[in-house]
C-alpha positions in Angstrom: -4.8 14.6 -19.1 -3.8 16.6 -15.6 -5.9 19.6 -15.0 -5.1 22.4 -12.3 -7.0 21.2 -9.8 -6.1 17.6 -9.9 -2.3 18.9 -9.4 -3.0 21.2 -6.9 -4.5 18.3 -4.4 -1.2 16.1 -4.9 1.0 19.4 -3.8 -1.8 20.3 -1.3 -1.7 16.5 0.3 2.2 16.5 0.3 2.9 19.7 2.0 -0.1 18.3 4.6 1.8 15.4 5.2 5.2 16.7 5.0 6.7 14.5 2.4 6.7 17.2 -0.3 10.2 18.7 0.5 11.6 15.4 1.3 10.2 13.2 -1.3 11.0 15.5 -4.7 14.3 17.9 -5.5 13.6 21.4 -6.4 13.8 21.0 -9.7 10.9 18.6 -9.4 9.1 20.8 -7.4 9.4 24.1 -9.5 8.2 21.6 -12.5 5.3 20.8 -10.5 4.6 24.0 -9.2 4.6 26.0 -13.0 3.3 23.1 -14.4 0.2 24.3 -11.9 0.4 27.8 -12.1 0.8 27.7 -16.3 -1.4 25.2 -17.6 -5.5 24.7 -16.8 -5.0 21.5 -18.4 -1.6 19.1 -19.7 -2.3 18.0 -23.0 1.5 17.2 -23.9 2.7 13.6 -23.8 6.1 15.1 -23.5 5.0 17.2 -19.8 2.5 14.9 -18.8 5.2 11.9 -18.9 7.2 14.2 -16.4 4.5 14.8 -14.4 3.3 11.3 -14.0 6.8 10.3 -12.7 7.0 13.1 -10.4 3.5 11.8 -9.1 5.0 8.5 -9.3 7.7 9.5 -6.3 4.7 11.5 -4.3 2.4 8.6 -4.3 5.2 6.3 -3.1 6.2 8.9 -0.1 2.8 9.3 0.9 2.3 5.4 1.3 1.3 4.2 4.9 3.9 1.4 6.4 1.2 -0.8 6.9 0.6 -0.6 2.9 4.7 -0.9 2.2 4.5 -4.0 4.7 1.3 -5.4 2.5 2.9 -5.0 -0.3 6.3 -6.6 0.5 5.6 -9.3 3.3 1.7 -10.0 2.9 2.1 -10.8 -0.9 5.4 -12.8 -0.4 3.2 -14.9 2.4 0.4 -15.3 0.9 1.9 -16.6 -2.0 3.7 -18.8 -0.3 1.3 -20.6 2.1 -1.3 -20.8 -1.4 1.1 -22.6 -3.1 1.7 -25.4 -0.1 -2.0 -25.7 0.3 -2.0 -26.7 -3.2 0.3 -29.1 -2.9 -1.2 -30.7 -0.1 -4.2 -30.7 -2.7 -6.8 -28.2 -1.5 -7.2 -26.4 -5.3 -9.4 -23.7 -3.4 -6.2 -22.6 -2.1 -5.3 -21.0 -5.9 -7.4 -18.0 -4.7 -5.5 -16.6 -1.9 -2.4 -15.3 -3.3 -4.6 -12.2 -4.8 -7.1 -11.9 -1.9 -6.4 -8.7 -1.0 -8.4 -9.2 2.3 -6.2 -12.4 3.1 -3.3 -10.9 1.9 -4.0 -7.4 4.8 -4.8 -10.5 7.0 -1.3 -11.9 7.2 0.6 -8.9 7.2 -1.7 -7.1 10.1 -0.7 -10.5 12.0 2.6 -10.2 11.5 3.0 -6.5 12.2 1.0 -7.7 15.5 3.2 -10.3 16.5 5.4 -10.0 19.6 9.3 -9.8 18.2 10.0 -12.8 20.8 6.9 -14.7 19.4 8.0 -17.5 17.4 9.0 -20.9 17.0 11.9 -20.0 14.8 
C-alpha cells in the first residue's frame, strides 16, 4: 500500500514548502511520522485509511492558487459558456466543459484581468 519511502517524500515536500506544521495537528503528524519510522510497508486497511486522509489534507495544502482558482472558477466557466454554445446550437461545444487546456485557459484570463476591467 504505502511504503517508507513514498511517505517520507510527502513529509520531505511539506516541511520544504512549509505547510507541514500548518496543514496537520500533532497528533497527525506523530501518526505520520511513526507510521514512517515503524513500518517498511502499510499493509493495514485500518492505518492506511488514516494515512490516506492525512495525505488527503497535505495534498490540499500544497496545492498552487492557480490550481485552487482552476478548480473553482475555470470549471464553473467553462461549464457555463459550453452550455450557452450549445444552446445557440454549436454541439462541438459539449467538449469544453472537461478540456482541461480550455478550462487553465479561462481561469489564467481571469486571474490576468485588470480588477477595473469589465463591463459589469
Amino acid at each position: 500500500m504505502f511504503t517508507r519511502k513514498f511517505l517520507r517524500g510527502w513529509w520531505n515536500k511539506a516541511l520544504r514548502r512549509r505547510v507541514l506544521f500548518t496543514a496537520l495537528d500533532k497528533s497527525d503528524r506523530d501518526y505520520l511520522y511513526l507510521t514512517m519510522k515503524v513500518f517498511d510497508e502499510v499493509r493495514s486497511i485500518d492505518v492506511g485509511t488514516i494515512i490516506v486522509k492525512i495525505l488527503a489534507r497535505l495534498r490540499d495544502a500544497l496545492e498552487s492558487p492557480f490550481a485552487r482558482k482552476v478548480e473553482t472558477y475555470g470549471i464553473m466557466k467553462a461549464r457555463q459558456l459550453s452550455r450557452v454554445a450549445v444552446e445557440w446550437g454549436y454541439t462541438v461545444a459539449e467538449t469544453w466543459a472537461t478540456n482541461p487546456g480550455y478550462i487553465k485557459h479561462l481561469s489564467n484570463n481571469e486571474l490576468n484581468t485588470p480588477s477595473g476591467y469589465s463591463i459589469r
